[in-house]
Short mmCIF file of the C-alpha atoms (twelve columns), coordinates in Angstrom:
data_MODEL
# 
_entry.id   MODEL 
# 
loop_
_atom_site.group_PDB 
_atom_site.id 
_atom_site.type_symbol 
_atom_site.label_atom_id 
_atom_site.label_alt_id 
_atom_site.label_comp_id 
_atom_site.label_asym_id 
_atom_site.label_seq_id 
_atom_site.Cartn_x 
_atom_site.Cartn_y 
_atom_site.Cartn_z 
_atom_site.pdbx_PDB_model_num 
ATOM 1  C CA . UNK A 1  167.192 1.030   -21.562 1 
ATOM 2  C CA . UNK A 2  167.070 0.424   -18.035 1 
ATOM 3  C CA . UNK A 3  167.799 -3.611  -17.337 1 
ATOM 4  C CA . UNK A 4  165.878 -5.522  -14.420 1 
ATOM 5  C CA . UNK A 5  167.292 -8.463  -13.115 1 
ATOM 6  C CA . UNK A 6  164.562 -11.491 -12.576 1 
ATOM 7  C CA . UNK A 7  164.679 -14.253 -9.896  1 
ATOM 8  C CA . UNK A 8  166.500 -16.772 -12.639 1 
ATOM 9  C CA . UNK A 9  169.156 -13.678 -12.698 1 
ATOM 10 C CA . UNK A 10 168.342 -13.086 -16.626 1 
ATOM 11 C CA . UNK A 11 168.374 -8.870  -17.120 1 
ATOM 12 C CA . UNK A 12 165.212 -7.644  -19.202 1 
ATOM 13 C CA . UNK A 13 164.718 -4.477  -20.241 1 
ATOM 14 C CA . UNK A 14 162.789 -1.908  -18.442 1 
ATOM 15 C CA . UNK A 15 160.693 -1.426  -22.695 1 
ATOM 16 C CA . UNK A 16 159.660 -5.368  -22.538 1 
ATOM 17 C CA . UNK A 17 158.622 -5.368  -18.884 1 
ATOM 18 C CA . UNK A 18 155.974 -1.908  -19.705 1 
ATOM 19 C CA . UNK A 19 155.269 -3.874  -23.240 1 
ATOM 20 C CA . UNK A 20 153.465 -6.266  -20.782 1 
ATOM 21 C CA . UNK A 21 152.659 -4.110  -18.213 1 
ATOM 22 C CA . UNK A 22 150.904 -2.177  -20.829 1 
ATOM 23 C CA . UNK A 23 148.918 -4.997  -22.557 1 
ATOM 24 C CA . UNK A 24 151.181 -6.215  -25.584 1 
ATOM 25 C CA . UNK A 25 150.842 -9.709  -25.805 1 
ATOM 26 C CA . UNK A 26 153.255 -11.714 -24.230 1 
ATOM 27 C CA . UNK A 27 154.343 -14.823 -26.840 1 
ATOM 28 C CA . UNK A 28 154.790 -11.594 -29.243 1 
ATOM 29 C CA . UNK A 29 156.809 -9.886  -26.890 1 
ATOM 30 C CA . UNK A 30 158.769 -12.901 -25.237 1 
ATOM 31 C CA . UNK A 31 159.584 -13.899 -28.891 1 
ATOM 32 C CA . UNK A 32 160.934 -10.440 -30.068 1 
ATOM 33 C CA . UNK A 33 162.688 -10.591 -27.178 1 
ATOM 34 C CA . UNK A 34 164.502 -13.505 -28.046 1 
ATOM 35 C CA . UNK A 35 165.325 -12.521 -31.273 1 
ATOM 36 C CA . UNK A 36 162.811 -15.499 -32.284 1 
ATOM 37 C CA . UNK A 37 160.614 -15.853 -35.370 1 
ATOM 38 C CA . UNK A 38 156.884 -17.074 -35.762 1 
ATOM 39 C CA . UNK A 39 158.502 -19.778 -37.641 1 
ATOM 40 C CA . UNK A 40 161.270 -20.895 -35.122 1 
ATOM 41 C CA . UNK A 41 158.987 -20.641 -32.379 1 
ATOM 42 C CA . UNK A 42 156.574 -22.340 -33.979 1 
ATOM 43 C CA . UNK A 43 159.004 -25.306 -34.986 1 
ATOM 44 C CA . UNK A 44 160.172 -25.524 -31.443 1 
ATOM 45 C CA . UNK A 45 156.580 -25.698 -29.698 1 
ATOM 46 C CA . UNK A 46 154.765 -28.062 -32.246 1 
ATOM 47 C CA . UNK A 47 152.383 -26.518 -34.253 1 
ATOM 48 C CA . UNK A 48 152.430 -24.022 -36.876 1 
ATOM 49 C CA . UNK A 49 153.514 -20.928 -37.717 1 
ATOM 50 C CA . UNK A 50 150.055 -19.836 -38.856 1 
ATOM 51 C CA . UNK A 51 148.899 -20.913 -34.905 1 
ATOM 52 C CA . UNK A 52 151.407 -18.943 -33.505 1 
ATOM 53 C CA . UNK A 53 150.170 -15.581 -35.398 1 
ATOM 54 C CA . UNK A 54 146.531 -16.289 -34.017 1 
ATOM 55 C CA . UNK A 55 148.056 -16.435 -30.811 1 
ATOM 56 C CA . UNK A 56 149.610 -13.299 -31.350 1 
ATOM 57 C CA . UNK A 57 146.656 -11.463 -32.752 1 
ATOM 58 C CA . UNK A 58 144.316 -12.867 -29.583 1 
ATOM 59 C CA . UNK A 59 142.498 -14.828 -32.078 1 
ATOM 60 C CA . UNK A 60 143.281 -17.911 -30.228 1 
ATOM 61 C CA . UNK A 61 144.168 -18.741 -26.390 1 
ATOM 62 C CA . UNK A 62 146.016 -22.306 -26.844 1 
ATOM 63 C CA . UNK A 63 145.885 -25.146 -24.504 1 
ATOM 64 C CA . UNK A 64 148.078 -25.298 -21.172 1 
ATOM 65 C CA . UNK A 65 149.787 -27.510 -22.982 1 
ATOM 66 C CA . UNK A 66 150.634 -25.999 -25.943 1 
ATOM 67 C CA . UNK A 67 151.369 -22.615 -23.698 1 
ATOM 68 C CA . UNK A 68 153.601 -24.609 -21.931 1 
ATOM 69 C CA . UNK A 69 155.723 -25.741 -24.732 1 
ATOM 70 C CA . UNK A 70 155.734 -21.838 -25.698 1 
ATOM 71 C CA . UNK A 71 156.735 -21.049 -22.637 1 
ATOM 72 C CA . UNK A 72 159.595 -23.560 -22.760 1 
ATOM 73 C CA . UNK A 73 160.704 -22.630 -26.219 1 
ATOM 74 C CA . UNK A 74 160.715 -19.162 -25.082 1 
ATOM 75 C CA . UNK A 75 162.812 -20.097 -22.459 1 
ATOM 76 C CA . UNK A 76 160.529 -18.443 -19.553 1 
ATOM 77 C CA . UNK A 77 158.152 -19.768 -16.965 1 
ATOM 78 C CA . UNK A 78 154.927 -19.927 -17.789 1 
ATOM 79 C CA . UNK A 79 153.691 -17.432 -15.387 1 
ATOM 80 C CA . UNK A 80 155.485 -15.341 -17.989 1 
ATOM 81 C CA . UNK A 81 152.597 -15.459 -21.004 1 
ATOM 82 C CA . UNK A 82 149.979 -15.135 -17.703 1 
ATOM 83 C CA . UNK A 83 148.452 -12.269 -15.713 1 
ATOM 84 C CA . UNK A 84 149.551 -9.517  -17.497 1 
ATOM 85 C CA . UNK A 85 146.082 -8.022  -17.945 1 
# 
């Protein structure tokens, strides 16, 4: 895999920047990238794991807030889960 460098200097992959680029959703894909469960991920941004697989299937958008605390568990701004579409 080819690795791109982002403006906090972090290397991605070339496959998780045309998972996005191609529509996959982004919490799923951030958190796969992180090596991250539902469960952990869901532990580290408040709510449950149950939320976090609604979020995953598109079945439910979340607050800014609670996007935000994704994003921050994730480690990744949160322009990150955004404008992918």
């Amino acid at each position: 895999n080819e690795v791109i460098a982002n403006e906090n200097d972090e290397s991605v992959t070339h496959d998780l920047v045309k998972q996005l680029v191609d529509g996959a959703n982004p919490v799923k894909t951030w958190r796969k990238h992180r090596k991250m469960t539902q469960a952990a991920l869901a532990e580290r941004a408040g709510v449950t794991q149950a939320y976090i697989v609604m979020i995953e299937k598109g079945e439910r958008t979340g607050s800014v807030d609670l996007m935000k605390k994704i994003a921050e568990a994730l480690a990744i701004d949160m322009d990150d889960l955004l404008g992918w579409d």
